[in-house]
C-alpha positions as CSV (number, residue, x, y, z in Angstrom):
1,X,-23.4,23.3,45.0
2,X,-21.4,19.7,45.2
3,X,-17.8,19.1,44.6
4,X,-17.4,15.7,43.0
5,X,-13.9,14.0,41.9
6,X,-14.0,13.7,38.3
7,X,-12.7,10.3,36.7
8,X,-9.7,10.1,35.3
9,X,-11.2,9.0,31.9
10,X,-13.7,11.8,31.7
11,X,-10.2,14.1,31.0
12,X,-10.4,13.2,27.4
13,X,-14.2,14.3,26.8
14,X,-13.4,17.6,29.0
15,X,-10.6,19.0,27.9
16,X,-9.6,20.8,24.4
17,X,-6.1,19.6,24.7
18,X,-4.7,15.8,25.0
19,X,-4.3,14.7,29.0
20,X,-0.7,13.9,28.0
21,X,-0.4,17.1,26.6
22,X,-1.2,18.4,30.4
23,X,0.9,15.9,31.8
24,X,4.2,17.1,29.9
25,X,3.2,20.7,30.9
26,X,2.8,19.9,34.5
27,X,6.5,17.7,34.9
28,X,8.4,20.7,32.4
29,X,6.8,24.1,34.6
30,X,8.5,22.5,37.2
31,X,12.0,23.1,36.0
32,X,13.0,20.1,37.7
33,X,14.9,17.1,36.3
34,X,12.8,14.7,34.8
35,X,14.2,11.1,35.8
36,X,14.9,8.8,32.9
37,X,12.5,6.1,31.8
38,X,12.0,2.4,30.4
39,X,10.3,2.8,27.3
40,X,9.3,-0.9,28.0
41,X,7.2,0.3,30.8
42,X,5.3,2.9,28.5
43,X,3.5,0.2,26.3
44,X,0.7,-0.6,27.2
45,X,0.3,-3.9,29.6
46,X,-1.1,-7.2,28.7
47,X,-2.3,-10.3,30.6
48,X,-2.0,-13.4,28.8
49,X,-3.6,-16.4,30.0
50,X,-3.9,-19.9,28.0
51,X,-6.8,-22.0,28.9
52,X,-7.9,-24.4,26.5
53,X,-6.0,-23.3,23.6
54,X,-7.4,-19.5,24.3
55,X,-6.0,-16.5,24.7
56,X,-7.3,-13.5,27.0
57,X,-5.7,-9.7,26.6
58,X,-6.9,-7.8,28.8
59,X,-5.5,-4.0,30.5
60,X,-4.0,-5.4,34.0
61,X,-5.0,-3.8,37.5
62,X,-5.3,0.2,38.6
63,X,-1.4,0.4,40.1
64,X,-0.1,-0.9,36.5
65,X,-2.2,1.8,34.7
66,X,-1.5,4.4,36.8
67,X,2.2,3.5,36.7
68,X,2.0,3.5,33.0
69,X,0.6,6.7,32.6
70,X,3.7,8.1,34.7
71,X,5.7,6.2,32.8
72,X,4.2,8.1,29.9
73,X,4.2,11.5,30.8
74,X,7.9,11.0,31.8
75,X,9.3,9.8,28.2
76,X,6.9,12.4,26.4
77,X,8.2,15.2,28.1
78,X,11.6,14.3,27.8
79,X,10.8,13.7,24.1
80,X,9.1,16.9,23.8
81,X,10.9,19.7,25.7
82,X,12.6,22.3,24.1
83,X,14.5,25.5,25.5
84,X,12.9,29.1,24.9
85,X,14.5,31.9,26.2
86,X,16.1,31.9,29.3
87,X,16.5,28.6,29.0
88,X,13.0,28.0,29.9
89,X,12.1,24.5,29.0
90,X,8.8,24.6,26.5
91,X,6.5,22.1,25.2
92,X,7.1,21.2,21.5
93,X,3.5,19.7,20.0
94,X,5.4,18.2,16.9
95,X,7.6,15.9,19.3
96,X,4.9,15.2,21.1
97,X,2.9,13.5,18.5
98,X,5.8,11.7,17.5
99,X,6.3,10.4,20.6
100,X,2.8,9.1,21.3
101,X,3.1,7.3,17.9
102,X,6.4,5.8,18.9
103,X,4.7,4.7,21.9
104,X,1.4,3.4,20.7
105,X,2.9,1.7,17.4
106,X,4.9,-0.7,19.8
107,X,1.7,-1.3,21.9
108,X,0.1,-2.4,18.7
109,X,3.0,-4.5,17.6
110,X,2.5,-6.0,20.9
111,X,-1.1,-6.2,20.9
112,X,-1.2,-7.4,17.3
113,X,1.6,-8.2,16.3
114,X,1.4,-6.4,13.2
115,X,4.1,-3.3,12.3
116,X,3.5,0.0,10.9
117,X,5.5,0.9,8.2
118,X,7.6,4.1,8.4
119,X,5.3,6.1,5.8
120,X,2.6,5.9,7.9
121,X,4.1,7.5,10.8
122,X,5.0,10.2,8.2
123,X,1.6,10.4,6.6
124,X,0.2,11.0,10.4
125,X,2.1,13.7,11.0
126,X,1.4,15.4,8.2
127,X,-2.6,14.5,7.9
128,X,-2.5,15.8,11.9
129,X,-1.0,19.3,11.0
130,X,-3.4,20.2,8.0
131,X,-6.2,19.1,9.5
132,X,-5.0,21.1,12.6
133,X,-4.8,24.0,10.0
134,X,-8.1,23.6,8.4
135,X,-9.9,23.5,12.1
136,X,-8.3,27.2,12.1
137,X,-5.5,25.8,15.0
138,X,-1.8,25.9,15.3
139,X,-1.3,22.2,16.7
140,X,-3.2,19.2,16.4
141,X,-5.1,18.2,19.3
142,X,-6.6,15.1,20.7
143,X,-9.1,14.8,17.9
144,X,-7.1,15.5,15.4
145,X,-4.5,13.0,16.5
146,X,-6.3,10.2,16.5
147,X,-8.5,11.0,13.4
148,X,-5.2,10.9,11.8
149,X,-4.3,7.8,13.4
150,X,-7.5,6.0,12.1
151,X,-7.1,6.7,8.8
152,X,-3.0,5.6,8.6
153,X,-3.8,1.9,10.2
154,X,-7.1,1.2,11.9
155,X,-9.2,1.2,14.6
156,X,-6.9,-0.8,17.0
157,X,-4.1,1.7,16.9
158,X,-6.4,4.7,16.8
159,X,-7.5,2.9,20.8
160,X,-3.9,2.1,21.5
161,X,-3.4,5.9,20.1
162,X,-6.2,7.3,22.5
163,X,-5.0,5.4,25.3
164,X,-1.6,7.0,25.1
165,X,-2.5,10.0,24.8
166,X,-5.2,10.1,27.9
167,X,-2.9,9.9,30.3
168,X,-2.3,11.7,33.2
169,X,-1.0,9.7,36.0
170,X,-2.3,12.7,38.9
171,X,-5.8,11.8,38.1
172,X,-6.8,9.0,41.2
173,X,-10.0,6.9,40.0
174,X,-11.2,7.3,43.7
175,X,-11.2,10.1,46.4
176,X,-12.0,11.1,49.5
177,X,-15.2,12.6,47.6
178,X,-17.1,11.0,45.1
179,X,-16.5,10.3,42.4
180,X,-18.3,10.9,38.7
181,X,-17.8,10.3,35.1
182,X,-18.9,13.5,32.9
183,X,-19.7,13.0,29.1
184,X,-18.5,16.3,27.1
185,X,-22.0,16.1,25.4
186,X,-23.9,16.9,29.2
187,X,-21.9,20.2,29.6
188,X,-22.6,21.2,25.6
189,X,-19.1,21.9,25.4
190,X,-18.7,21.2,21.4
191,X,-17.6,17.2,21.7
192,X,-17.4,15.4,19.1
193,X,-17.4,11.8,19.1
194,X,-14.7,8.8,17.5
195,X,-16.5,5.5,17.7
196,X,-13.4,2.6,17.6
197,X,-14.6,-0.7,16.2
198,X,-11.7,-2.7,17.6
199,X,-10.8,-6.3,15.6
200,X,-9.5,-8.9,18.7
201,X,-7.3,-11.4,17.9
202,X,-8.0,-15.0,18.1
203,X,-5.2,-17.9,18.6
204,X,-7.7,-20.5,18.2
205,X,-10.5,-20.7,15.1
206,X,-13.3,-23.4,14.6
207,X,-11.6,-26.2,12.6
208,X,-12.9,-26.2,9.0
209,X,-12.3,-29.2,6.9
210,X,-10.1,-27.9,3.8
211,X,-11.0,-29.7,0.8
212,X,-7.4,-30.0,-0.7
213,X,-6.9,-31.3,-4.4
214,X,-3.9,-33.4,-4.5
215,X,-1.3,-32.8,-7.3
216,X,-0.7,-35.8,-9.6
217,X,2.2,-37.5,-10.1
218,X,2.8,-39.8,-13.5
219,X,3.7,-43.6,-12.8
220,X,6.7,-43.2,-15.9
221,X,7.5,-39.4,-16.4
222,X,8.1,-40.4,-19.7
223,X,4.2,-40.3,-20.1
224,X,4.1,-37.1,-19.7
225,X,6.9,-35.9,-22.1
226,X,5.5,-38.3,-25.3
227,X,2.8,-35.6,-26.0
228,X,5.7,-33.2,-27.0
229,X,6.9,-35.5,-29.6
230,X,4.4,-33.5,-32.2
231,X,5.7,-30.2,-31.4
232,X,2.9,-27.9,-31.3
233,X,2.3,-25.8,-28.4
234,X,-1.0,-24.0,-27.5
235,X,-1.7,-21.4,-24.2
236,X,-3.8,-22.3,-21.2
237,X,-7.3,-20.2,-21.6
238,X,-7.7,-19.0,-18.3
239,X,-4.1,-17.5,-18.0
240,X,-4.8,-15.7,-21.4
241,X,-7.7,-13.9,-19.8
242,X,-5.9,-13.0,-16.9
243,X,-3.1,-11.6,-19.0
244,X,-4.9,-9.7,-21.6
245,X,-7.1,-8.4,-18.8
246,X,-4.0,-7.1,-17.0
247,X,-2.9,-5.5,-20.6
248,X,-5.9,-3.4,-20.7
249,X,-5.6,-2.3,-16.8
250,X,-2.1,-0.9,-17.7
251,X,-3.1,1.0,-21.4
252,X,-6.2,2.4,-19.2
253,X,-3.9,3.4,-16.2
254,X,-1.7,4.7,-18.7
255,X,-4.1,7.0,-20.1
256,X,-5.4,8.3,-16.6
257,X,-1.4,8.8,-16.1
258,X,-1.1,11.6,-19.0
259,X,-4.2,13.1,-18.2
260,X,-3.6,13.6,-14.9
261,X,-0.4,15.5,-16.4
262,X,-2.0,17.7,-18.7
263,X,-4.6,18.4,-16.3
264,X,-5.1,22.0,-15.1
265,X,-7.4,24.2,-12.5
266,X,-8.3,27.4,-12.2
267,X,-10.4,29.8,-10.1
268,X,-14.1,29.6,-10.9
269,X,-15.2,32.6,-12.9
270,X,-18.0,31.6,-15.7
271,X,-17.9,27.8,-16.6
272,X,-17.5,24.6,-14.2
273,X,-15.4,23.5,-16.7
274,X,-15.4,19.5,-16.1
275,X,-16.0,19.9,-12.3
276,X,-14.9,21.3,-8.8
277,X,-11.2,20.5,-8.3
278,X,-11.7,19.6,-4.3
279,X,-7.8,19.5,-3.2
280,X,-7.4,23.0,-5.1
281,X,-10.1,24.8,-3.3
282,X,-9.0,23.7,0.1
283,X,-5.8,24.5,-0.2
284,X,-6.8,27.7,-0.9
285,X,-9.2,28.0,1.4
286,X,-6.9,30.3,3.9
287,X,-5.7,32.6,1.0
288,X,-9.1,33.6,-0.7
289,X,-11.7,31.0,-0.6
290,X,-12.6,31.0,-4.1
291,X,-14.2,27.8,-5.6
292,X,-11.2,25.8,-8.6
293,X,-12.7,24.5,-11.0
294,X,-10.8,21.0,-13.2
295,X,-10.2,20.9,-16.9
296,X,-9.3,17.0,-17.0
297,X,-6.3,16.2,-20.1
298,X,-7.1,15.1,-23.2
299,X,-5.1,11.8,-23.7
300,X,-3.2,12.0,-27.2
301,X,-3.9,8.0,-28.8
302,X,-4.5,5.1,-27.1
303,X,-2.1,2.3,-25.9
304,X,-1.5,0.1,-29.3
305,X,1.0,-2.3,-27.2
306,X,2.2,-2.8,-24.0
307,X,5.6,-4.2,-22.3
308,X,5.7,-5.5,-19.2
309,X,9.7,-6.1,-18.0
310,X,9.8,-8.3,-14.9
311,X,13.5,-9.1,-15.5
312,X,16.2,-7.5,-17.7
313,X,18.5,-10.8,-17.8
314,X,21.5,-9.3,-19.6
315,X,23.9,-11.0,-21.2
316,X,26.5,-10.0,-19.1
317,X,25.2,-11.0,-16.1
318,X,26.2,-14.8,-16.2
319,X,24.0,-17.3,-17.3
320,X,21.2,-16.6,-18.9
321,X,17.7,-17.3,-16.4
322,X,15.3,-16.5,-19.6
323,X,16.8,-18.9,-22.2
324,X,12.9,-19.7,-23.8
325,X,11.8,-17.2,-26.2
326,X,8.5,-17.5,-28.2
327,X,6.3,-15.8,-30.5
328,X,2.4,-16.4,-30.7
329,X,-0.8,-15.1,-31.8
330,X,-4.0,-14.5,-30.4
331,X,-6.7,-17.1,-31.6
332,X,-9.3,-14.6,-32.2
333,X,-9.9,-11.2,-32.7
334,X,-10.1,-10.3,-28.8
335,X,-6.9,-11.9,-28.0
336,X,-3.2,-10.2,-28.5
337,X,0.0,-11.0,-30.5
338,X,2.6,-12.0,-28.0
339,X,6.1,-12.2,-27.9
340,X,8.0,-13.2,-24.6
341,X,11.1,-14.9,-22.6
342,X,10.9,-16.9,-20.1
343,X,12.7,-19.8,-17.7
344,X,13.2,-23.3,-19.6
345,X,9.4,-25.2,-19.3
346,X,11.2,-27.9,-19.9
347,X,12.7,-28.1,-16.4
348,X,9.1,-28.0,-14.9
349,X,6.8,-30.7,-16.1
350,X,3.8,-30.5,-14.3
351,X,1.3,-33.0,-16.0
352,X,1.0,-35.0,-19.5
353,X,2.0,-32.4,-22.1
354,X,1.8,-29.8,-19.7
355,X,4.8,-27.5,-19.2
356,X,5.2,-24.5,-16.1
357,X,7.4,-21.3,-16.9
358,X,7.7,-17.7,-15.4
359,X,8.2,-14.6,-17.6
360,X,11.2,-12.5,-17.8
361,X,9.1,-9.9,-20.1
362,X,5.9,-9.7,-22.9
363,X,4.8,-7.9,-25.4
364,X,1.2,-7.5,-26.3
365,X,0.2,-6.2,-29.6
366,X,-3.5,-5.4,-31.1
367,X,-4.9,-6.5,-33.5
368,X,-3.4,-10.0,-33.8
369,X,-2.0,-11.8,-36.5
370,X,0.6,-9.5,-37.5
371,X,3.6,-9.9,-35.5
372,X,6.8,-11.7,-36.9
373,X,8.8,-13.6,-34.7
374,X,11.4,-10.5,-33.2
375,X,13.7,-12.7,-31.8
376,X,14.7,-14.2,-35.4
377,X,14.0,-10.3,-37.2
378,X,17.4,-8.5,-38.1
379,X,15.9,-5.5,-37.3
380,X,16.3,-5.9,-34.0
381,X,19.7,-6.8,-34.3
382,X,20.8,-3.7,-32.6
383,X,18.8,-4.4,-29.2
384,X,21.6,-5.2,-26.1
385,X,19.0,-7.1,-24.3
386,X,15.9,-8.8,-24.2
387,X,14.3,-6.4,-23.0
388,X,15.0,-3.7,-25.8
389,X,13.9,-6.4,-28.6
390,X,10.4,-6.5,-27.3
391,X,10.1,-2.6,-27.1
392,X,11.6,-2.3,-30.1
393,X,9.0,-4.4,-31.3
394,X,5.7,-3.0,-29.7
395,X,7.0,0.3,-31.2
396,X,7.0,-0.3,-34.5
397,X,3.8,-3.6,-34.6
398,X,1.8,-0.6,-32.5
399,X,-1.2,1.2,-34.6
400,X,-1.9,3.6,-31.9
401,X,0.3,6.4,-31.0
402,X,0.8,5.4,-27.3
403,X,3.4,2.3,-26.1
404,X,3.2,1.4,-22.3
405,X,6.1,0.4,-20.7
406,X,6.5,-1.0,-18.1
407,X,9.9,-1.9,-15.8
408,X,12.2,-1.0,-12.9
409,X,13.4,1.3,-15.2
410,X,12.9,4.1,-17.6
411,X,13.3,2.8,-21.1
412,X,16.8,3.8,-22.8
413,X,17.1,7.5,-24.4
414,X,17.7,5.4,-28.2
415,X,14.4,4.1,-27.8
416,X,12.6,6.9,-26.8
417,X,13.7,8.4,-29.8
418,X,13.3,5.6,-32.3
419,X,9.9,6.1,-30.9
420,X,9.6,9.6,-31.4
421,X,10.6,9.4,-35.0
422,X,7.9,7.4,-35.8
423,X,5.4,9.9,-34.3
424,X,4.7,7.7,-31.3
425,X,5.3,8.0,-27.5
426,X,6.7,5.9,-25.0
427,X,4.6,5.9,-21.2
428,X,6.9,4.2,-19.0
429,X,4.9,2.8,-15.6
430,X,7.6,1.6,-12.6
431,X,7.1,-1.8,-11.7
432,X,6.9,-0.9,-8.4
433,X,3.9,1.1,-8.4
434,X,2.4,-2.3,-9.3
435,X,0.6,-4.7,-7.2
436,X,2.8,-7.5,-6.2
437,X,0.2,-10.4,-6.0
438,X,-1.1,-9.5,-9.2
439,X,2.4,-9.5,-10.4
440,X,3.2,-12.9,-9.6
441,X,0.0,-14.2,-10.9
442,X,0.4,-12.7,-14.2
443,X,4.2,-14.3,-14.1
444,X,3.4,-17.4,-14.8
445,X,2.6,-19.1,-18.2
446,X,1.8,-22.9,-18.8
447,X,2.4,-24.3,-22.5
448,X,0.2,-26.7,-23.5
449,X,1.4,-29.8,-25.9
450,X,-1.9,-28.9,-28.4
451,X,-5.2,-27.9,-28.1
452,X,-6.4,-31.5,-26.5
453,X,-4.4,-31.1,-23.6
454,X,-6.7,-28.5,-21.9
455,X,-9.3,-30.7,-21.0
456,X,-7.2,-32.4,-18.9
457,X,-4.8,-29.2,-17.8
458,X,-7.3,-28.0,-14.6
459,X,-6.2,-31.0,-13.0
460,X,-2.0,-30.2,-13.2
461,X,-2.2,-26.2,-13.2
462,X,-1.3,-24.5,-10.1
């Protein structure tokens, strides 16, 4: 029989717990006073050399490590300790995990330079304890912990994570003995392995040459405003697609929105109904581990219109920032009526009979070719904004039961009713469970000066 020192990064692979876990333990049994710490010196340390426009990270030396992981230990068990009885000081797992975020989220910034956002700490805390729970154990543990960490960012902080946590500053890399490196899997003790596919950041990339398409610019900007002496307008094609594209995303998340409301599960007795509901059998898994079975909604209609609110623009708010308002209709069968308000195009001229504008709200409508111009219909004379006139409108110009809606907020309780009365139902969407690229692509509308101009309007759009 040999004794051999073990390394101090075989502790991870080894033991059940966390290192730092051990390391908290060790500093609170004491009942000593646990000197205050620089929460500087916890984050993990970082060489940076520039050489020819590169730049190296790398770990530092042994003393700076091992100083860390002190450093460490300290600041998560004065985060963590809490008094039992006797006023015996008692490590708290919760506040340890939050401290080992706190400290590996600054690492990452650092690393990175990239933030975590406030939910995700939350999100890891809570993913932690129910997969804790589901593994049949109180607290999280190492695994745990950094499965949770994974799946809130990435693989970086899941390392910078691991690295915390590991540490346990009593653990020498060499002894008087020798010393060896012990995988969990040689001892059959039950390991289970987390493979970290880090992403390195560069400061330097291969140049690339950028083909970049210069914008025009007229010789006499009076060129470019002589094609709206006819006074036809026309839309740009490719912005139509986007935007009726975008109109059937909403009516179809719509409809997954109300039958996710009218869903319902139940234990499994005789019929699968339309499947295994998964979230409803594990939660109760503990209680009586019975299979739930889901019977998905039945949506009532379809979407006949949709309004998508990006500004209110009230009158009372000053001057108005949507003064353009204009009615069209689709050009075939595939298109949508549309009714909207936007900025003046006629302060962004962009290319010969080619006008830029961003929406303050639209209405689509299906089928075209029936809507009337609301902004010049009396029965809309009751709406207090812009914003009421085109939901007004896609209520009654709807054939389907269902009118999406969507804004920062909930449509007005008049509405709703005017809606009801007519047998129809209003599904209001917040605008901020949208996506905010696609919501500034879809913001922006180009009129054309007639149907000839959009040979020539690839050239001006941006």
């Amino acid at each position: 029989m040999e004794v051999r020192h073990l390394h101090p990064e075989s502790l991870a692979a080894l033991l059940r717990d966390a290192p730092l876990a051990h390391a908290a333990w060790e500093l609170l049994r004491t009942g000593e006073e646990i000197p205050p710490t620089s929460f500087e010196k916890t984050l993990a340390p970082r060489v940076t050399l520039e050489r020819g426009g590169l730049r190296l990270l790398a770990g530092g030396s042994g003393e700076e490590l091992a100083e860390r992981a002190g450093e460490v230990a300290r600041l998560a068990a004065r985060h963590a300790a809490r008094l039992l009885l006797r006023d015996r000081p008692a490590l708290d797992r919760w506040a340890l995990g939050q401290a080992a975020w706190k400290i590996a989220a600054a690492s990452h910034r650092e690393q990175t330079e990239e933030r975590l956002a406030p939910w995700q700490r939350r999100l890891f805390l809570d993913f932690a304890r129910r997969y804790a729970r589901l593994e049949g154990r109180l607290v999280p543990g190492l695994f745990e912990w950094l499965v949770a960490g994974r799946g809130v960012a990435d693989d970086n902080f899941a390392w910078e994570l691991f690295d915390v946590l590991q540490s346990y500053p009593w653990q020498e890399r060499e002894a008087e003995i020798p010393t060896v490196r012990v995988d969990g899997d040689e001892l059959d003790l039950g390991t289970r392995r987390l493979r970290f596919r880090l992403r390195f950041r560069r400061a330097k990339r291969r140049p690339v040459a950028i083909p970049i398409r210069r914008r025009p610019r007229p010789e006499d900007p009076d060129d470019w405003l002589r094609a709206f002496e006819g006074g036809g307008l026309c839309s740009y094609p490719p912005e139509d697609l986007v935007v009726e594209e975008y109109g059937r995303h909403l009516a179809t998340r719509a409809r997954s929105l109300l039958a996710a409301e009218s869903a319902r599960s139940e234990p499994f007795v005789a019929s699968l109904l339309d499947g295994v509901d998964l979230r409803e059998t594990l939660r109760h898994r503990a209680d009586d581990g019975r299979v739930w079975v889901q019977e998905r909604g039945r949506v009532p209609g379809r979407a006949g219109a949709v309004v998508v609110i990006f500004d209110r623009d009230r009158p009372h708010a000053g001057a108005e920032r949507f003064p353009f308002l204009m009615t069209w209709h689709g050009e075939h069968h595939q298109e949508s009526d549309m009714a909207f308000y936007a900025t003046d195009p006629g302060q962004q001229v962009v290319g010969p009979g080619i006008l830029r504008a961003t929406y303050g709200g639209f209405l689509l409508t299906h089928p075209p070719g029936r809507l009337w111009d609301p902004w010049r219909d009396p029965d809309y004379a009751f709406a207090r904004e812009k914003a009421e006139v085109l939901l007004a409108a896609g209520i009654d110009y709807s054939l389907e039961r269902l009118v999406v809606y969507v804004a920062r907020q909930p449509p007005s309780a008049r509405l709703t009713r005017h809606a009801a009365r007519q047998g129809k139902r209003i599904v209001y969407l917040p605008l901020g469970s949208l996506s905010p690229a696609t919501l500034r692509k879809v913001r922006v509308v180009h009129l054309l000066a007639g149907r000839d101009t959009r040979r020539i309007a690839k050239e001006y759009v941006w």
